[in-house]
Legacy VTK file of the C-alpha trace (Angstrom):
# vtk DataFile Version 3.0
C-alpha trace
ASCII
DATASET POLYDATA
POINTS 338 float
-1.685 -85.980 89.063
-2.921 -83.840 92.178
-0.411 -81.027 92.923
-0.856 -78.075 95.811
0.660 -74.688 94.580
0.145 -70.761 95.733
-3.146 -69.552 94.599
-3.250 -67.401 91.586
-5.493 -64.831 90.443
-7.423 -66.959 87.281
-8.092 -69.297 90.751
-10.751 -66.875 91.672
-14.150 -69.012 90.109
-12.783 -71.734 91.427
-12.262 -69.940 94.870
-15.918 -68.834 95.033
-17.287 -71.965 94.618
-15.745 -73.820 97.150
-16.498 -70.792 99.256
-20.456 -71.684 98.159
-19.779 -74.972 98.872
-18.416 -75.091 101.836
-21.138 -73.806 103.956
-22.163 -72.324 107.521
-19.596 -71.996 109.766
-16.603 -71.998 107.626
-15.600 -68.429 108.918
-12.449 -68.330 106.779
-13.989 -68.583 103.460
-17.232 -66.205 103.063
-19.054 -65.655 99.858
-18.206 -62.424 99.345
-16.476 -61.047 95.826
-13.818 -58.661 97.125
-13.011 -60.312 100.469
-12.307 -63.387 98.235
-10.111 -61.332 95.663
-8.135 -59.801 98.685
-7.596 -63.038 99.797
-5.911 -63.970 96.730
-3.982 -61.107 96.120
-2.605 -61.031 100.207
-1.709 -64.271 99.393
0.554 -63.372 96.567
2.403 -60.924 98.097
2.785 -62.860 101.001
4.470 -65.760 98.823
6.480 -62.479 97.219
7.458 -60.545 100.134
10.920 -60.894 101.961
10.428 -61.637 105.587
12.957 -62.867 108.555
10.267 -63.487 110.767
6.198 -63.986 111.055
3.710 -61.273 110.450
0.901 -60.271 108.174
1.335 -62.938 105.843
-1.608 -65.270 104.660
-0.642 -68.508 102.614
-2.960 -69.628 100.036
-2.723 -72.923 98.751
-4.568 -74.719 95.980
-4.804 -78.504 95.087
-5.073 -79.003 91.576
-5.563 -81.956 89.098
-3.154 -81.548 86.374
-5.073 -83.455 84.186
-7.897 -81.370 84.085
-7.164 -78.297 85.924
-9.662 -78.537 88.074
-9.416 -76.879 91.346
-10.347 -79.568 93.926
-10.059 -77.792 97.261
-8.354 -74.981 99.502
-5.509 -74.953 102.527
-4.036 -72.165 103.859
-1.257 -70.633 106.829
-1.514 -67.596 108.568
1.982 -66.627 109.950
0.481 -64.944 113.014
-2.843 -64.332 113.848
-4.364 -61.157 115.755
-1.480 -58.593 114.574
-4.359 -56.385 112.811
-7.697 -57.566 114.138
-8.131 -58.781 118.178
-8.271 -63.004 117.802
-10.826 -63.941 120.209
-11.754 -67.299 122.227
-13.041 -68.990 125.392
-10.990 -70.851 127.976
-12.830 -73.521 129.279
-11.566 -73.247 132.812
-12.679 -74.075 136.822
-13.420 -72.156 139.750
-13.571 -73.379 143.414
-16.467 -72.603 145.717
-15.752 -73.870 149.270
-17.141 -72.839 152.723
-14.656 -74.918 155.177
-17.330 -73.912 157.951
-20.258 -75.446 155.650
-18.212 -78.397 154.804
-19.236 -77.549 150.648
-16.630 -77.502 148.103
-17.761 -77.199 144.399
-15.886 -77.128 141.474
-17.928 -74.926 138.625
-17.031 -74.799 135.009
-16.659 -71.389 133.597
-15.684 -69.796 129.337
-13.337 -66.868 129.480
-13.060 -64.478 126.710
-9.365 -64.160 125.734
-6.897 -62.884 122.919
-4.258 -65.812 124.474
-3.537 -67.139 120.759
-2.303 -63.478 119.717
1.164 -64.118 117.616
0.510 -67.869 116.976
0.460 -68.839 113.429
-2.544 -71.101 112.426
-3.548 -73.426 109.685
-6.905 -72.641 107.978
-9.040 -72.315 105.182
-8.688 -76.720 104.675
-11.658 -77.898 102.213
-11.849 -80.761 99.573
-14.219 -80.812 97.670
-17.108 -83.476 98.331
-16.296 -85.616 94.863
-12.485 -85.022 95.405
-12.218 -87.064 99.225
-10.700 -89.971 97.935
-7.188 -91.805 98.204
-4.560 -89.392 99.791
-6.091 -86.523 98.640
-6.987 -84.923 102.026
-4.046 -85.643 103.657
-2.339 -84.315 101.286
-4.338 -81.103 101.323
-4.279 -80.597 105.111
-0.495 -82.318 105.854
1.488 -80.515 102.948
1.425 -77.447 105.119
3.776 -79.166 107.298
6.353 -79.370 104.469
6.348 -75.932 104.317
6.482 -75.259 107.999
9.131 -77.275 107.920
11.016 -75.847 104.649
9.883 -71.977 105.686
10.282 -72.107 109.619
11.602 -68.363 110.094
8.051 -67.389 108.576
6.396 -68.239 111.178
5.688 -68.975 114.951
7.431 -71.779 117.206
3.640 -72.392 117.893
1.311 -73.786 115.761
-3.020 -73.811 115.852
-6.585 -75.051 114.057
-9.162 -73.645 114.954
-12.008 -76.704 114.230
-15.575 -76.649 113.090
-18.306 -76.646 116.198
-21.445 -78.374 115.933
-23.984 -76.473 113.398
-27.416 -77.715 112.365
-28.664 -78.139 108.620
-29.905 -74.955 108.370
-26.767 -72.922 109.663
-27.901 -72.683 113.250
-25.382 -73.433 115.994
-26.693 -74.563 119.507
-24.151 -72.479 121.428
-24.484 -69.197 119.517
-28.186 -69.811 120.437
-27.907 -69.230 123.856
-25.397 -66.432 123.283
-27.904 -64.731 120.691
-30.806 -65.094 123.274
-28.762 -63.645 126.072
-26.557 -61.188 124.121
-26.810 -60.475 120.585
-29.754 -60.363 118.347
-27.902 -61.591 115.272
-28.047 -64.988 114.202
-25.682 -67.422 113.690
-24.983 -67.338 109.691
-24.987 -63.512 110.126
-22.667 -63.472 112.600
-19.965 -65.578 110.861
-19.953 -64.066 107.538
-19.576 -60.595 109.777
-16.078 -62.518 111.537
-15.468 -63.796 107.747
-15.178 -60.269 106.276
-13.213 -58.931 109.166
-15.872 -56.835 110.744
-15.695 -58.017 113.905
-15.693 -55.396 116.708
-19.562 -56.078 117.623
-17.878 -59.190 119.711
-15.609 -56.720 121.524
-19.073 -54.368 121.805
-21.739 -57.095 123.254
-19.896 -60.579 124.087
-19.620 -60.587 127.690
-16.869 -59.126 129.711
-17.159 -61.564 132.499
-16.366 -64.971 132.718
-20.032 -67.415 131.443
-20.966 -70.214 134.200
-21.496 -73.081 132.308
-24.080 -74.630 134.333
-26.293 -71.470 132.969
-26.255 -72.629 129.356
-29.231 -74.629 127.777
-28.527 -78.184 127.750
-27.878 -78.166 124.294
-25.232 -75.354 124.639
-23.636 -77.382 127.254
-23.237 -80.483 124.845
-21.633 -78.946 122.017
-18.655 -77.185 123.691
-15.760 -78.605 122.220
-17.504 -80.702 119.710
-16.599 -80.840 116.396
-18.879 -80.976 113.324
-19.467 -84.276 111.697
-17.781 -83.633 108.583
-14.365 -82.049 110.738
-13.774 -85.502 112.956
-11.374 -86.643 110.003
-9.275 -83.713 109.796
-8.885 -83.645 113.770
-8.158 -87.459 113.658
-5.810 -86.193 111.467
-4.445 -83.176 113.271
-4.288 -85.506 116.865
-2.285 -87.914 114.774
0.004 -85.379 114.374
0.678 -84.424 117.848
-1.912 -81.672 117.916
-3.931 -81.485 120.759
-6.711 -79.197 122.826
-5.888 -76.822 126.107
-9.679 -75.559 126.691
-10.076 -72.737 123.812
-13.196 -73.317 121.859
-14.250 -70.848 119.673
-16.658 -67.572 120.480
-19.750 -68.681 117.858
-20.211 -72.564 117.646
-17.394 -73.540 120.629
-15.576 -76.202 118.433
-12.089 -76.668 119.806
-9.031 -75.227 118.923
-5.727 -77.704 119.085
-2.030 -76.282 119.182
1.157 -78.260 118.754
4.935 -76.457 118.684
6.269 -77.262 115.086
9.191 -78.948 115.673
6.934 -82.039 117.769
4.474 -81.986 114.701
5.276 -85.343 113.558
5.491 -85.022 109.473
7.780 -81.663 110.881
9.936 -83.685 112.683
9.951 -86.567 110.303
10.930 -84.736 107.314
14.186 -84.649 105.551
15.775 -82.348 102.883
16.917 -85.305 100.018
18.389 -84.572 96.246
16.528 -85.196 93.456
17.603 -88.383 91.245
15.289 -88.958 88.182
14.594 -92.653 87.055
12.168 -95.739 87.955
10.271 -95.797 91.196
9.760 -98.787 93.218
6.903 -99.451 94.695
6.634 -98.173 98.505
5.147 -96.608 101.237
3.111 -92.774 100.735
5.411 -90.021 100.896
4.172 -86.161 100.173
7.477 -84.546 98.179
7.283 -80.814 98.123
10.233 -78.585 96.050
11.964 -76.284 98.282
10.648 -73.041 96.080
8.499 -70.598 98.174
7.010 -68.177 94.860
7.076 -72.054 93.036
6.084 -73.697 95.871
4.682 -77.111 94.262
4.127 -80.708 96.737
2.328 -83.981 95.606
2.313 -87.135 96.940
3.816 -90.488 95.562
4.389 -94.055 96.361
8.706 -94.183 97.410
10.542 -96.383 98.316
13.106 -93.992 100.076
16.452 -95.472 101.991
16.527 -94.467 105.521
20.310 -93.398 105.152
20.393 -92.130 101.699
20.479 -88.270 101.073
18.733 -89.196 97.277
15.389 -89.722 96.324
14.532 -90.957 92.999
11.770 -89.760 90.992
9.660 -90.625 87.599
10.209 -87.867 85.029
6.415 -86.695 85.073
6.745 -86.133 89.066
9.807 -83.495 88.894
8.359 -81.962 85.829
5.266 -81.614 88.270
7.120 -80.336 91.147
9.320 -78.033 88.819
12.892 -80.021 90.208
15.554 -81.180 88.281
18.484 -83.842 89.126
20.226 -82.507 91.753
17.713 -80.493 93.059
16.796 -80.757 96.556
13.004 -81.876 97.374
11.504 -82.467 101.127
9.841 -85.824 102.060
7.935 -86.727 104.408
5.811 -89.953 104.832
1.913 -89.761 104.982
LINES 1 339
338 0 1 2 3 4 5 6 7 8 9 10 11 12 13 14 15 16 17 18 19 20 21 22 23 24 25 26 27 28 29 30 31 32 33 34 35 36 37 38 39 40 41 42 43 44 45 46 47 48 49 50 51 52 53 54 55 56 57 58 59 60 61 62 63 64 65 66 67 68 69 70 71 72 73 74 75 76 77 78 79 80 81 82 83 84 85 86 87 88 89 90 91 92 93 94 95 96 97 98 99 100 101 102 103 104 105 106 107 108 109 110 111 112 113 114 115 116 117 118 119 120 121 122 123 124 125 126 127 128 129 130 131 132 133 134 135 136 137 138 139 140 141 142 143 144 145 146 147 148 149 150 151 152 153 154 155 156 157 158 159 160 161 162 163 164 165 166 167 168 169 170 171 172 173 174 175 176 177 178 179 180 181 182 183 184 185 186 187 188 189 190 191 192 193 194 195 196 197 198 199 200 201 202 203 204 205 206 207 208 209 210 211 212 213 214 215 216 217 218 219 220 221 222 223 224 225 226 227 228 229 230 231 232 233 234 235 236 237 238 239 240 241 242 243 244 245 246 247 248 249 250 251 252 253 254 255 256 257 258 259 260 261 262 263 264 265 266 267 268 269 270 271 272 273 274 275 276 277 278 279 280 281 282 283 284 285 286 287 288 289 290 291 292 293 294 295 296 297 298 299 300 301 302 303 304 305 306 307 308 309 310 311 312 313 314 315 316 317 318 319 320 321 322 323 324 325 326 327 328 329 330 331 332 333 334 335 336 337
């Protein structure tokens, strides 16, 4: 059975390699030994600490097979970004020339550097592992986190982002950072994301430019990639669109993949979900539902076949399932369908 909990500590090997695996250009998830480890352990005190609103927290979520206990791949929530460390984009936004007495208007594309996302929580840190992306595994993965919006709203912002992959070559290069690292910076691409990955990040507030960047003055290639995703992140913005999530011109600073926003409560598996109590017994067969426990510390969600009555306020549940999930009869579980 595939189950998402908190991360733990003993997670840590498994952590590294999906850091490894993952690649160029996952910012969130650097190979680095102690950034990893205080990942982890921010994570558990986050999931320990007693909060009536969003801050500092960082939730760390695993997705396990119980069979095996293998790790299979990494989500995570970050109750508000920027508190500690400036959260940077571009706004991909216009500017009129016109000369009424020379008959010329012109509209001009132009990125602005901005902090506009400062307070917003985010969802982050998504990867499943290459020989783990089948059935409802990824959806699971990325669309459990809404559970716990939903379950844990006071932890976090009435506004909700993902920041998505940009367009990166095979060997780590990114067309847009290109032109910046021509112009700008004399650091490459790869260099410069590991540098925003282990939070040393004020050489962007040092040598990005202060003034807005004309578009029309970026290579060609530059141009093409703004607000492009990477070939292996279309899924998980299908997903994310799906969801209600959509772009408002921010694409990020290195590779200028787009960032989407939705409030929570129009995020449909959000709005769709429904507090129900635990019956344990025979399933019939059904539609997908994700089931998540209404623990934060023993936070456990998974995703079953249901065949769950519109009016009822029960949900039944095989034995193995709520031994999974850590719920008894009577317990109260969240549902929503995938």
């Amino acid at each position: 059975m595939m189950v998402i909990r908190p991360i733990r500590a003993d997670d840590y090997p498994a952590l590294y390699d999906i850091a490894v695996e993952s690649g160029h250009g996952f910012t969130s998830l650097p190979v680095n030994d102690e950034l990893l480890m205080r990942k982890i352990s921010r994570s558990e005190q986050s999931f320990s600490k007693n909060v009536s609103g969003p801050g500092d927290e960082g939730y760390l979520f695993v997705l396990e097979d119980t069979e095996t206990g293998e790790i299979c791949g990494t989500s995570a929530l970050e109750a508000a970004v920027g508190l500690d460390d400036a959260f940077y984009h571009y706004h991909l936004g216009k500017v009129v020339h016109s000369s009424r007495s020379l008959g010329v208007y012109k509209t001009v594309d132009i990125l602005t550097l901005c902090n506009d996302y400062t307070g917003v929580s985010e969802l982050c840190t998504l990867f499943l592992r290459e020989k783990r992306r089948e059935k409802n595994n990824g959806r699971l993965l990325s669309k459990m986190r809404f559970l716990f919006l939903a379950e844990f709203s006071y932890r976090f912002s009435e506004r909700v982002i993902a920041e998505m992959r940009g367009v990166s070559n095979t060997d780590g290069s990114s067309p847009f950072w290109q032109w910046l690292q021509e112009h700008f910076f004399s650091v490459d691409f790869p260099t410069a994301d590991y540098l925003t990955g282990i939070g040393q990040k004020v050489f962007i507030a040092e040598l990005m430019p202060k003034y807005p960047i004309y578009v029309s003055l970026l290579s060609k290639q530059a141009q093409a990639v703004i607000g492009q995703v990477h070939e292996k992140t279309k899924p998980a913005l299908a997903l994310l669109q799906a969801e209600g999530f959509s772009s408002r011109g921010y694409v990020d600073i290195f590779d200028a993949g787009p960032t989407v926003e939705a409030r929570v409560e129009h995020i449909r598996s959000v709005r769709n979900s429904k507090r129900l109590q635990v019956l344990i017994g025979e399933v019939k067969q059904g539609q997908p539902y994700m089931i998540s426990n209404t623990q934060l510390e023993g936070f456990r969600a998974t995703w079953l076949e249901l065949d769950v009555n519109e009016h009822s306020e029960h949900v039944t549940l095989p034995a193995a399932v709520a031994a999974a999930l850590d719920v008894n009869a009577g317990d109260w579980v969240r549902v929503s369908r995938i």
